[in-house]
C-alpha positions in Angstrom: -174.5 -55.9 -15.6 -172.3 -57.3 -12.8 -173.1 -61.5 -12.4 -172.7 -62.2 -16.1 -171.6 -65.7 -16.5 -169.7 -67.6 -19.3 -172.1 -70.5 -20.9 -172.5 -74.0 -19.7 -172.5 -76.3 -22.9 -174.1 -79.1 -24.5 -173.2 -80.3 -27.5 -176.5 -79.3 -29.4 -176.6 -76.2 -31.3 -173.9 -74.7 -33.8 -172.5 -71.8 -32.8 -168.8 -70.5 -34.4 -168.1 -73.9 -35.6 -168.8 -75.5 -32.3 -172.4 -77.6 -31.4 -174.6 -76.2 -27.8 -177.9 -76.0 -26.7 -179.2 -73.4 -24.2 -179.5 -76.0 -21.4 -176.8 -76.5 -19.0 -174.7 -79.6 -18.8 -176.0 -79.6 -15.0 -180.2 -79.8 -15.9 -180.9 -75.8 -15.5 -182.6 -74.1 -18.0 -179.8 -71.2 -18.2 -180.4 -68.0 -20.9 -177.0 -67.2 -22.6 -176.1 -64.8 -25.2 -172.4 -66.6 -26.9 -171.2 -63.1 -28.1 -167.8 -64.2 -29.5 -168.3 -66.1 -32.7 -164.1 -66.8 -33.4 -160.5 -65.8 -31.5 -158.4 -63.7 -34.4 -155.4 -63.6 -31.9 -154.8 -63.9 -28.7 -150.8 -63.1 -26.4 -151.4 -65.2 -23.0 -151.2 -62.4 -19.9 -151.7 -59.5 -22.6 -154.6 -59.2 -25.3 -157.0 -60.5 -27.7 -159.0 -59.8 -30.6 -162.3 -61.5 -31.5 -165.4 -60.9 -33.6 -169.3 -61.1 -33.0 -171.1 -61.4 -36.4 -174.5 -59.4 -35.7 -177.2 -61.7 -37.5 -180.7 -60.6 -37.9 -181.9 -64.2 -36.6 -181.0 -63.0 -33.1 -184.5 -63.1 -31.2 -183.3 -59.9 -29.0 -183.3 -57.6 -31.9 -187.2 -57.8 -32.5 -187.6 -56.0 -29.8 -184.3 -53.7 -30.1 -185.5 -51.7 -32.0 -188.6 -52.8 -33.8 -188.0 -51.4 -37.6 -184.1 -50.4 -36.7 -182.3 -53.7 -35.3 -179.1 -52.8 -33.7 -177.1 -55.0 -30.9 -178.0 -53.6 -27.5 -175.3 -51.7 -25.4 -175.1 -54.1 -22.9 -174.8 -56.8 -25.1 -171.6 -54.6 -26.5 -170.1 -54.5 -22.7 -170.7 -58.1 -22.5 -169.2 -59.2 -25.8 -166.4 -57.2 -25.0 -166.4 -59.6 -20.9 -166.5 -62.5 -23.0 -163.5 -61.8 -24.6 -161.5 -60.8 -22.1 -162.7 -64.0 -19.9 -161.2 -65.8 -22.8 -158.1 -64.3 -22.6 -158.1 -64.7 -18.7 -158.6 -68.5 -18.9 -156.3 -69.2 -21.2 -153.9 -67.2 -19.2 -154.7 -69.3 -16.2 -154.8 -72.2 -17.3 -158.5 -72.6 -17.5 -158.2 -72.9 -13.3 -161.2 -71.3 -12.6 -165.1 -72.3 -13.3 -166.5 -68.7 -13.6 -166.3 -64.9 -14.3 -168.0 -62.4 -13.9 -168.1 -58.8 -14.7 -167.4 -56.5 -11.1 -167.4 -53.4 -12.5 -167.6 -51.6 -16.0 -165.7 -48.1 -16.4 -165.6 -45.0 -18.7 -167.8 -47.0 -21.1 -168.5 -45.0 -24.3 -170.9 -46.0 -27.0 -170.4 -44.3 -30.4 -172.2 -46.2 -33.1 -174.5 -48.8 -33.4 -174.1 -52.5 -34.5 -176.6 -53.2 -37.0 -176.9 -56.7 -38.8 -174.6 -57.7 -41.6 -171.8 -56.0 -39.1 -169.4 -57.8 -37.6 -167.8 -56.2 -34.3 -164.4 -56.6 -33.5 -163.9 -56.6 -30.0 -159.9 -56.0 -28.6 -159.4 -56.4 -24.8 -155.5 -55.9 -23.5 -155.0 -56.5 -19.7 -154.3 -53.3 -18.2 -153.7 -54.4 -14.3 -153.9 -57.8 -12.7 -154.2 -58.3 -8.6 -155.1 -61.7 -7.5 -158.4 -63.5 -9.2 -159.4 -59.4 -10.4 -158.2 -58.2 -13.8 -158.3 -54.4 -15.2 -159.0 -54.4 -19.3 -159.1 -51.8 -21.9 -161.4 -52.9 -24.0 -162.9 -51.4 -27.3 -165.1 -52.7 -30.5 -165.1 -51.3 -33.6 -167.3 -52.2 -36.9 -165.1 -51.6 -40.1 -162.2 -49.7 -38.2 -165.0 -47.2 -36.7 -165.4 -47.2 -32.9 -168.9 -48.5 -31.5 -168.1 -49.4 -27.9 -165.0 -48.8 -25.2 -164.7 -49.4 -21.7 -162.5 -50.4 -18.7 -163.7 -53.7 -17.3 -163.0 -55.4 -14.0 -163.6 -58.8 -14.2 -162.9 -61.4 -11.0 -162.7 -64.9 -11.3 -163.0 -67.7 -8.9 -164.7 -71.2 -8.8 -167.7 -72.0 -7.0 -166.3 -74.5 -4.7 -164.4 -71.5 -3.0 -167.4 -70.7 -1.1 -168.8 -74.7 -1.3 -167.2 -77.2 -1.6 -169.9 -80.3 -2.6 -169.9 -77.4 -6.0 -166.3 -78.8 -7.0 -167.7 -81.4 -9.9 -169.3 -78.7 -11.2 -166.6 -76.7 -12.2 -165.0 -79.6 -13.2 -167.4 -80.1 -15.8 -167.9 -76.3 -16.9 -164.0 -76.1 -17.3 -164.2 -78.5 -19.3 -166.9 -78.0 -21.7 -165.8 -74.1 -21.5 -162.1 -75.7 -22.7 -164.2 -77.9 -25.4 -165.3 -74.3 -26.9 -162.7 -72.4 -26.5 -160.8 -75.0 -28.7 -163.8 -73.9 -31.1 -163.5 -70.3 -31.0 -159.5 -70.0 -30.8 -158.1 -72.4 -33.8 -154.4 -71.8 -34.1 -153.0 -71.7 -37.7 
């Protein structure tokens, strides 16, 4: 699952309290699966806890399985990156355009996420060296384990490598700001 990428946004569609379409703010057509619905907490440099509310409306789970929905593994894993890219943003600063997933360790799946369920996901940073970051991570539906793993994730922005690319993580740190303002509302 390495390259998975936080969302682009447009103010279209509703999703945790916050309107985007799946079109990029840039013209492409991009396929995104926005699998942190709200921030419960969150302790810059150390951990957060969020939920994904599994809804039967999500197109993926016709086919996953047909007659016994549940929220595919890797869609697990990657609710459990977009968490912990959260936390790493906000621990930054929001300086960089883009995270991805490097590697995925010890991952354990031990029940499924059907719909109805919500799944909590906790990530705590567990080592940070330069733009990489080590996290525990684990999700769990009504206190009972579904998903753990160790997650590397690296962040950078795509000017590093060219530099005409710098409005455009401009623009998706600040529509991913715009979001995160959604998903993380502090009492």
């Amino acid at each position: 699952m390495a390259g998975t990428v936080f969302p682009d946004l447009d103010p279209r569609t509703d999703v945790g309290g916050c309107h985007h379409s799946p079109h990029s703010s840039i013209g492409a057509t991009v396929v995104r699966f926005t699998l942190v619905d709200r921030i419960l907490a969150l302790e810059s440099g150390k951990s957060i806890t969020a939920i994904k509310n599994l809804s039967l409306a999500e197109e993926y789970l016709a086919d996953h399985f047909p007659g016994f929905p549940v929220l595919p593994g890797v869609l697990m894993i990657e609710s459990l990156v977009q968490a912990g890219g959260w936390l790493i943003r906000e621990t930054e600063g929001f300086k960089y355009s883009t995270i991805l997933l490097k590697e995925a360790r010890a991952v354990k799946f031990n029940n499924f996420v059907k719909p109805g369920h919500t799944l909590q996901v906790e990530c705590e940073i567990s080592k940070h060296e330069g733009n990489l970051y080590t996290l525990k991570g684990t999700g769990t539906v009504d206190g009972t384990s579904a998903v753990s793993a160790k997650i590397t994730l690296e962040q950078f922005n795509l000017a590093d490598k060219n530099p005409d690319l710098k409005k455009s993580d401009d623009l998706r740190i600040q529509k991913l700001r715009e979001l995160f303002a959604c998903l993380w509302q502090v009492a």
